[in-house]
C-alpha positions as semicolon CSV with decimal commas, in nm:
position;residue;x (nm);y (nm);z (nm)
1;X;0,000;0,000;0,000
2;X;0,301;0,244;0,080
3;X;0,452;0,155;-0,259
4;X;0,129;0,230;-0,429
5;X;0,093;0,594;-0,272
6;X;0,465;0,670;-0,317
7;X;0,397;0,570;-0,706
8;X;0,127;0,812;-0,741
9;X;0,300;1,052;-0,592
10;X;0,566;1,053;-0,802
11;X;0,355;1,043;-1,067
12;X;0,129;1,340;-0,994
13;X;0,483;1,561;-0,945
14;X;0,607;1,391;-1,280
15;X;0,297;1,511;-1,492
16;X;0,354;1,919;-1,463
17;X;0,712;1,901;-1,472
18;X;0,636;1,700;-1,827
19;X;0,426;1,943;-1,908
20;X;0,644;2,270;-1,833
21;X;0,904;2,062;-2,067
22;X;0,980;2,335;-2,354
23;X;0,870;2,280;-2,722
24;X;1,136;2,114;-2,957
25;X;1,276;2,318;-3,247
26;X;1,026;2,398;-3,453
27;X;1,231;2,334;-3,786
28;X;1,211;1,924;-3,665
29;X;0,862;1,905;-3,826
30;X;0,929;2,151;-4,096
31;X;0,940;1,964;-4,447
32;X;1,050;2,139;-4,747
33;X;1,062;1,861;-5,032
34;X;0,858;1,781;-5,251
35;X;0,769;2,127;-5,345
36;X;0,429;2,086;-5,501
37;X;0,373;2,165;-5,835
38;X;0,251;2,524;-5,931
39;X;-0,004;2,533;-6,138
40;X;-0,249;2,816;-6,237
41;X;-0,634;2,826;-6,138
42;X;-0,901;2,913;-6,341
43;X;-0,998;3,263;-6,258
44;X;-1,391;3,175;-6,246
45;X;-1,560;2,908;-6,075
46;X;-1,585;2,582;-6,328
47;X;-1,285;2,757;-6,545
48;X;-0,985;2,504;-6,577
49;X;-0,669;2,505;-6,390
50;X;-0,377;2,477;-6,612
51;X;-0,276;2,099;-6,556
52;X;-0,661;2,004;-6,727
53;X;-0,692;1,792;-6,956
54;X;-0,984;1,972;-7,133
55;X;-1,221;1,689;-7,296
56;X;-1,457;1,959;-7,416
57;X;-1,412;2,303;-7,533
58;X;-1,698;2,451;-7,655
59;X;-1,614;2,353;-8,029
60;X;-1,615;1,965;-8,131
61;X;-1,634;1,646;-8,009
62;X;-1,300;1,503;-8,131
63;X;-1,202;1,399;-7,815
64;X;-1,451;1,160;-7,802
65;X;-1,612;0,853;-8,012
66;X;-1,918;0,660;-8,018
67;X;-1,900;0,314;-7,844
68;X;-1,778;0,178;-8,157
69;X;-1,466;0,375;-8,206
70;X;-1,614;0,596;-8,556
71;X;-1,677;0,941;-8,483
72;X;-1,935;1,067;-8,176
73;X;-2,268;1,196;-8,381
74;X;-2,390;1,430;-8,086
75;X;-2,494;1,735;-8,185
76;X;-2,286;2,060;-8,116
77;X;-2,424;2,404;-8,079
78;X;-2,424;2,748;-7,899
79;X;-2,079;2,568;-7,689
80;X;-2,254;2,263;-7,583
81;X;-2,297;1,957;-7,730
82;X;-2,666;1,722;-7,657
83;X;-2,760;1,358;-7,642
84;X;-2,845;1,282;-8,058
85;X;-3,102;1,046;-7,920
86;X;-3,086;0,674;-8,096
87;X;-2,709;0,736;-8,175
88;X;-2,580;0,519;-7,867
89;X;-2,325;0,646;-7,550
90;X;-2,007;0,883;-7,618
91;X;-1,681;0,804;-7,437
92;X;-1,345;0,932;-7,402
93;X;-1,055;0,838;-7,677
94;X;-0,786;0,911;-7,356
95;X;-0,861;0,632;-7,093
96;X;-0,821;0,754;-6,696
97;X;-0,787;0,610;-6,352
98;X;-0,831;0,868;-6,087
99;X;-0,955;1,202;-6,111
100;X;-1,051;1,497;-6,055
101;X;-1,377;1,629;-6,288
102;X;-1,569;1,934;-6,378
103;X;-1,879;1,864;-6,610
104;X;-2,163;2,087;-6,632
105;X;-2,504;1,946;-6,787
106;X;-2,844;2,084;-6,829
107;X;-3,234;1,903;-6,906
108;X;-3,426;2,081;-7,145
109;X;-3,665;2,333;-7,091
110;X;-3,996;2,144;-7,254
111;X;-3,845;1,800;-7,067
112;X;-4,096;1,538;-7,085
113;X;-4,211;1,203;-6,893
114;X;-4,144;1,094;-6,554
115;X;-3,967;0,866;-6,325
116;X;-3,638;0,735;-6,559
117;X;-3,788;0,841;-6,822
118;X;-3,733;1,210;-6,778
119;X;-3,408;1,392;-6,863
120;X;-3,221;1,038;-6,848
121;X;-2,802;1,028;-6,847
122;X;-2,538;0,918;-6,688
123;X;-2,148;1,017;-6,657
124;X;-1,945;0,623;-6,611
125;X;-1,660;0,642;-6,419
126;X;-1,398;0,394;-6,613
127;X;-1,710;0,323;-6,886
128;X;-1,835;0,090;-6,533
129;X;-1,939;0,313;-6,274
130;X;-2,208;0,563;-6,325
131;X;-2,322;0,874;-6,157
132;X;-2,675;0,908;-6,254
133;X;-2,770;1,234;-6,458
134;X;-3,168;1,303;-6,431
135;X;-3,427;1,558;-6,354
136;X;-3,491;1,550;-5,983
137;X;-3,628;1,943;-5,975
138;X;-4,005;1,861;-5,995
139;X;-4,006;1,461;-6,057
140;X;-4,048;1,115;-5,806
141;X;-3,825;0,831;-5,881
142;X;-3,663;0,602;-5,667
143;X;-3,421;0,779;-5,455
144;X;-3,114;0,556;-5,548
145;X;-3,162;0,644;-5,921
146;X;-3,221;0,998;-5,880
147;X;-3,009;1,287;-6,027
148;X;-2,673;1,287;-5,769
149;X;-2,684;0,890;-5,672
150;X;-2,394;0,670;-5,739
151;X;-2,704;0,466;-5,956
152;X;-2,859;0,183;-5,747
153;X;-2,588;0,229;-5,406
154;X;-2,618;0,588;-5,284
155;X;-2,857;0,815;-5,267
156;X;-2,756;1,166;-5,245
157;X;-2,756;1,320;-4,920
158;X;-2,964;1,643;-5,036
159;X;-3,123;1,710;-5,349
160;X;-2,938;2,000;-5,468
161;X;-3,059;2,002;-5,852
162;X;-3,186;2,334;-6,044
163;X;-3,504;2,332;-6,255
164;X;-3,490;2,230;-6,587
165;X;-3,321;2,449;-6,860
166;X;-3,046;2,582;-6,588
167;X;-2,675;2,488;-6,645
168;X;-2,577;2,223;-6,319
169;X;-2,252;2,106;-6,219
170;X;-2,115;1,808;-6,115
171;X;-1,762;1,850;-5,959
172;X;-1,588;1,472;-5,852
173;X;-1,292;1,334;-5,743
174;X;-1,304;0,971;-5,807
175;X;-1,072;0,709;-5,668
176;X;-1,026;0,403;-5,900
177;X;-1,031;0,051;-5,735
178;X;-0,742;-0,137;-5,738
179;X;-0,674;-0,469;-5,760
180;X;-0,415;-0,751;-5,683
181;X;-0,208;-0,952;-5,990
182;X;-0,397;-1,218;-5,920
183;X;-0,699;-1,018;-5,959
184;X;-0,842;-0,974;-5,642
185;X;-0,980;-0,652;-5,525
186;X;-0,776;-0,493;-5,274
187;X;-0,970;-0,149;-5,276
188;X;-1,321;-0,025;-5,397
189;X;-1,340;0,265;-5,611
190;X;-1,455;0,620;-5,365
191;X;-1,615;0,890;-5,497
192;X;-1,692;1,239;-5,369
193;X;-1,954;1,469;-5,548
194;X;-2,030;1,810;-5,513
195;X;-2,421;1,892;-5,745
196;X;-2,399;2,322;-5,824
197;X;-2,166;2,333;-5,517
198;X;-2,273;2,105;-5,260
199;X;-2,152;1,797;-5,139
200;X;-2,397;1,497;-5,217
201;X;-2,168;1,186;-5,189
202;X;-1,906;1,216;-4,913
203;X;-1,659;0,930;-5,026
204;X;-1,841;0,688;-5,118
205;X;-1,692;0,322;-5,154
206;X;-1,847;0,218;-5,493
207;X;-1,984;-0,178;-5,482
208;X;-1,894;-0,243;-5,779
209;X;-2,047;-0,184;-6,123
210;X;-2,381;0,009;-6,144
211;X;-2,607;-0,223;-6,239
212;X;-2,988;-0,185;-6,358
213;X;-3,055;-0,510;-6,278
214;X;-2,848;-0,760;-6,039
215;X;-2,577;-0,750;-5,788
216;X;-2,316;-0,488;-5,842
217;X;-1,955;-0,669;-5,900
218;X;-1,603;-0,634;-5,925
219;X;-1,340;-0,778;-6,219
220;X;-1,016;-0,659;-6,254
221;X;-0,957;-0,349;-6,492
222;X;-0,708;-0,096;-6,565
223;X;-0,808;0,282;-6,685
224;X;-1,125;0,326;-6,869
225;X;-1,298;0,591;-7,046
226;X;-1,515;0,863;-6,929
227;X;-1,857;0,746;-7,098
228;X;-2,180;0,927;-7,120
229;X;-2,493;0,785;-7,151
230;X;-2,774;0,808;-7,480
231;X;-3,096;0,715;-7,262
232;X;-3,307;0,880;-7,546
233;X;-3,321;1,198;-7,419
234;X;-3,172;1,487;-7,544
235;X;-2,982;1,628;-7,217
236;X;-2,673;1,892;-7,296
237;X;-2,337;1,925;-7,190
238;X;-2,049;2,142;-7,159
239;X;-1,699;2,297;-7,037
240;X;-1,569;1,960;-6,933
241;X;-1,191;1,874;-6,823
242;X;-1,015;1,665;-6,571
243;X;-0,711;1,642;-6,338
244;X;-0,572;1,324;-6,339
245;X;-0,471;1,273;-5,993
């Protein structure tokens, strides 16, 4: 019992002279390699920084094909480019892992139907995983398929969308999965979303691919195209670039 008391003693007269103990040199935990890379931001919000890879600049679609490989048949106009309905998904000729993305996409005014079948896209990560493009303004759908949700896992967290005929964003910094050389997964894609500036998906680990119908599932893959979806409806796009990180 003496021992004990003489041991708490000790350490109750240990603990302030600890913590009267001066700082260490500051310059310990300074680190001045690797400099980052300077780069210049866009001077608006949505404008490209200068490490962008810009996939669409107001002007033509020749950084993208149809599914086939021949030339994508969407329409361009006014700096956008829309959904030639019937004509089949667009996708990236440059194939990416992870990035970093700016795409800004708009229904039509005079949109029509309801449920899916209103305003229907969708922007595949890797031509797999899709982030589901609709108009969720003014129209009920199931809340995993709605404009924001990683389609069929994750439904946003608000519904941030604008009414139809206004430009949205989506900003996203994707995380591609990887996978063993034997082919197992050893992490799930992420993805983080911001809809016209606010944060919808926080991270998200991705199941697998976006299926309409069926499990989502995982097979070993390397970089993939950015794809966009022809659901038959003619939904616009524009001033689209990424950062590969």
């Amino acid at each position: 019992m003496r021992n004990s008391i003489l041991f708490i003693a000790l350490v109750l007269i240990a603990i302030p002279l600890w913590a009267q103990q001066p700082p260490k040199d500051a310059r310990t935990t300074e680190l001045w390699s690797p400099k980052p890379v300077k780069i210049t931001p866009g001077t608006t919000f949505g404008e490209a920084p200068s490490d962008a890879v810009i996939l669409f600049d107001g002007k033509d679609l020749s950084k993208w094909s149809s599914a086939d490989g021949a030339d994508a048949k969407w329409t361009v106009k006014d700096g956008a480019f829309t959904v030639l309905v019937g004509s089949g998904e667009i996708k990236t000729k440059q194939t990416f892992g992870d990035i970093q993305l700016h795409l800004e996409w708009r229904e039509p005014a005079d949109v029509k139907g309801s449920g899916q079948d209103r305003g229907n896209s969708g922007v595949f990560f890797q031509d797999r995983y899709e982030l589901q493009v609709l108009e969720s303004y003014s129209n009920e759908t199931y809340v995993n398929g709605q404009a924001g949700a990683v389609y069929k896992q994750y439904i946003p967290l608000v519904n941030a969308t604008k009414k139809p005929g206004d430009w949205q964003t989506y900003d996203v910094v994707y995380t591609a999965p990887r996978f063993s050389d034997n082919g197992n997964l050893i992490n799930p894609g992420r993805m983080t979303v911001l809809l016209n500036g606010v944060l919808i998906q926080n991270n998200v680990s991705i199941w697998g691919t976006t299926e309409n119908q069926g499990s989502p599932s995982y097979s070993p893959h390397g970089k993939g195209s950015l794809k966009l979806q022809d659901h038959s409806h003619p939904v616009s796009f524009r001033n689209i670039w990424v950062r590969e990180l």
